[in-house]
N, C-alpha and C positions, 0 to 999 in steps of 0.2 A: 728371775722372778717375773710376773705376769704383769707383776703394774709396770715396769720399766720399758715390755714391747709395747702394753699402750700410750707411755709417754712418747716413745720415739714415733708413734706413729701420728700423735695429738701435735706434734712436734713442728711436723712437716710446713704446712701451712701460715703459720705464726713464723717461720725462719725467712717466707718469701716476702712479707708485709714492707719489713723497711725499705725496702726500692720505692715503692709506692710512698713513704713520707716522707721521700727525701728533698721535694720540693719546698716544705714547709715552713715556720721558725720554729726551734723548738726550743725558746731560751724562754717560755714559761710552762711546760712541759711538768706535770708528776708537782704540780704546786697548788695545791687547794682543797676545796670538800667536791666530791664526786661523788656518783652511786654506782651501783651494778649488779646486772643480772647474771648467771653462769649456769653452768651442769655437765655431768660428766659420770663417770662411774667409782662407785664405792665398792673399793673388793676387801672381802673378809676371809683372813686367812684361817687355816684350821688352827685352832690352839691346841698343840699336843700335849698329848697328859691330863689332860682336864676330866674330871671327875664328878660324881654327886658327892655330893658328901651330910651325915646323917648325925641329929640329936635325940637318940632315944628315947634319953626321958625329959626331955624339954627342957632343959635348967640353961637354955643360951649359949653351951659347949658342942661345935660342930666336931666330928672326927668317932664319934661312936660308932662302934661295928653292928651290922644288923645281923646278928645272929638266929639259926632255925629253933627250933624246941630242942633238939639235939648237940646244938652248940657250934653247929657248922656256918658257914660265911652262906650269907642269901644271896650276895652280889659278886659269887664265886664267876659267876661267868663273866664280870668287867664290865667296862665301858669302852664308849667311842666318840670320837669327836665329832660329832652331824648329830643329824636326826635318825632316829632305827626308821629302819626296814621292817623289821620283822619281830619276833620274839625272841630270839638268838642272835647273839654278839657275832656275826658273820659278817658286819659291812653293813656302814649309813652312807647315807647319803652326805655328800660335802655341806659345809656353808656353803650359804648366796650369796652370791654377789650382785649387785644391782644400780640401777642409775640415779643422779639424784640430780638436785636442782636446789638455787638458792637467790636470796638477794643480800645486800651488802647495800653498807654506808660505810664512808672514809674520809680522810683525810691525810693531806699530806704537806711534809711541809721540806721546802727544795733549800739547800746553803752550798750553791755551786753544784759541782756532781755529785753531792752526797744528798738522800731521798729519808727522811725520818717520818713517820705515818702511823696513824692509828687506825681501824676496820672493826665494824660489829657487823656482825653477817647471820643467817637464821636460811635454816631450809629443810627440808627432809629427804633419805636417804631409802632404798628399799633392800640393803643388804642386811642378811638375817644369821644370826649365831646361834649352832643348837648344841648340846652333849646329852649322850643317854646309859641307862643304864639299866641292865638286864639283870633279874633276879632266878633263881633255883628253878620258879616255877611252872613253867618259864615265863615270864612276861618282861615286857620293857618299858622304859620311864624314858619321857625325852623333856628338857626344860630347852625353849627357845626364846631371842629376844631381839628385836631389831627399833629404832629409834621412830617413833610418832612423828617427832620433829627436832634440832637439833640447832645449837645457836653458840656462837665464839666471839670473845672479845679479844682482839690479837694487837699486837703492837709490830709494823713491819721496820727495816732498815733493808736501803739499797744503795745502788750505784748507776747513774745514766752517763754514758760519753758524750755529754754532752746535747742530751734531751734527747729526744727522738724514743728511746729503748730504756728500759726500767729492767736491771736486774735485784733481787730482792731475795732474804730470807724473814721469816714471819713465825711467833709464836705467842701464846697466850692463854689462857683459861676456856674451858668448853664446858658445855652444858647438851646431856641428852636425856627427854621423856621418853623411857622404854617402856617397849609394850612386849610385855612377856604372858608367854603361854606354856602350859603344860600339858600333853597327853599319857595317856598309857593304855595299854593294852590290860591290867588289873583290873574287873569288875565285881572284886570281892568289899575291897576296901573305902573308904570313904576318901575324898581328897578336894580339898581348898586352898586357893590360894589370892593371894593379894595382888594380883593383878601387873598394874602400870606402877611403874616406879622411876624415880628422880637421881640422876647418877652425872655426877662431877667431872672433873678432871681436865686434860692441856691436850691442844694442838699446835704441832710445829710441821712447817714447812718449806717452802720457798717456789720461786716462780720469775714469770717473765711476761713484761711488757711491752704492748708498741703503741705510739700514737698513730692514726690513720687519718685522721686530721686532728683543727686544733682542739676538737672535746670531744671525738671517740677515740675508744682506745681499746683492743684487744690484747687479750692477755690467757696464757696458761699457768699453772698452778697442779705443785702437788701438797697434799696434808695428810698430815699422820694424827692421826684423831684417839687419842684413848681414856675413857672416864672409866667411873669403877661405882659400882651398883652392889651393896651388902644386904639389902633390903628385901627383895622377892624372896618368900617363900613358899614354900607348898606343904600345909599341913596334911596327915596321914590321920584319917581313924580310923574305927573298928569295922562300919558299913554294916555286913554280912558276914565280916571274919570272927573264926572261931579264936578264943583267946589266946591259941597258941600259935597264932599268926604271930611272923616275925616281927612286925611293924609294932605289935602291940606288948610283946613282952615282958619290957623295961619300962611299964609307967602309962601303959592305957593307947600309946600313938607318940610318932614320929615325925620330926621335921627334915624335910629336906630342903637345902641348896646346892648352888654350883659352888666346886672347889674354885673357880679363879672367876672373882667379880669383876674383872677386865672387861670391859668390850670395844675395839680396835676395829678401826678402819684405816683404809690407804685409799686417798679420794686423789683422782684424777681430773683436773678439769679445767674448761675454760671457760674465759668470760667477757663480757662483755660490756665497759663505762662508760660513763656520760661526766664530765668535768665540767665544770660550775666556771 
């Protein structure tokens, strides 16, 4: 997997530090409030399978088929996990992946070699999630979304031998405002939708620390980030279409969302504190 060669490669660095604090004491070490800045990379894997999925006649029930005046399937040609290329189901472009940056407050609290700690942390990410979907006529529909900004309240636990080095696993509640967009290639139809949206959920992870004296400290970190967003839609009318548009059928116009409200990240990174 892709985040792993750049863990190992983020890795390097941070394995050679403790030579360097070995002259120091480290018997108040990972014990107090600190801050910290970091950054690194957010990679967004493809979600396979992912779909639009469609309410014909508006009643709040996604999973409706968009059928032509003939009774045939409009989205016969499928979907793909990116964003379209083109107007045929032939191949999108991947998710982005992109770098991010962040700041942090913490604390922590030392009972021998065991490290117990709390972190609220807030930054922004520039990895992007898109899925599309191609109809009969041929045109295509892409919904994309990637985070404005993005904030976590984590609780960590670790283990130091003895000060010097922090190993830790970390998880807790997240928080991301996505900013979603939609194109298409249809300019018959009318289409709106609601924009920026408010989307929940946990990150877990883990990581490693060193002290490089006695109140900085470098440290690397991965997180698994996934909230979930049921919220964005794109509403469909008439525009310019004749009533036997598919979109319009069942009830005047159609909503569409994503089949899988998920949106996942694997953040790679490192950082850098200042202890109080």
């Amino acid at each position: 997997m892709k985040f792993v060669a750049l863990l190992a490669v983020s890795a390097a660095p941070l394995l050679a530090v403790p030579a360097f604090a070995q002259d120091r004491d480290p018997a108040q070490d990972f014990n107090g409030p600190y801050i910290s800045i970091g950054g690194g990379a957010s990679l967004q894997g493809n979600d396979r399978g992912e779909t639009l999925t469609f309410d014909t006649n508006r009643d709040g029930t996604y999973g409706d088929p968009v059928n032509t005046a003939g009774g045939t399937d409009a989205f016969a040609p499928g979907f793909c996990n990116g964003a379209a290329t083109g107007t045929a189901n032939g191949g999108c472009r991947n998710d982005r992946d992109g770098a991010e940056f962040f700041g942090r407050l913490g604390y922590d609290r030392r009972m021998g070699n065991f490290v117990l700690g709390a972190v609220v942390e807030g930054g922004h990410s520039v990895a992007r999630d898109s899925v599309s979907g191609f109809s009969t006529t041929p045109a295509s529909y892409t919904m994309s979304r990637e985070a404005d900004y993005q904030a976590n309240a984590r609780l960590r636990a670790g283990y130091t031998p003895g000060g010097g080095a922090l190993f830790y696993v970390t998880g807790g509640g997240a928080y991301a405002r996505l900013d979603n967009k939609f194109a298409t290639s249809n300019t018959v139809n009318s289409f709106a939708d609601n924009g920026k949206t408010n989307a929940w959920g946990y990150a877990v992870g883990g990581g490693a620390e060193v002290m490089v004296t006695n109140n900085i400290g470098l440290g690397l970190e991965y997180l698994y980030t996934d909230v979930k967003d049921k919220d964005y839609v794109v509403n469909v009318g008439a525009g310019t279409a004749p009533a036997t548009n598919p979109f319009l059928l069942n009830g005047g116009g159609t909503d569409i969302r994503r089949s899988d409200p998920n949106f996942r990240t694997h953040s790679v990174r490192g950082t850098l504190s200042y202890r109080f």
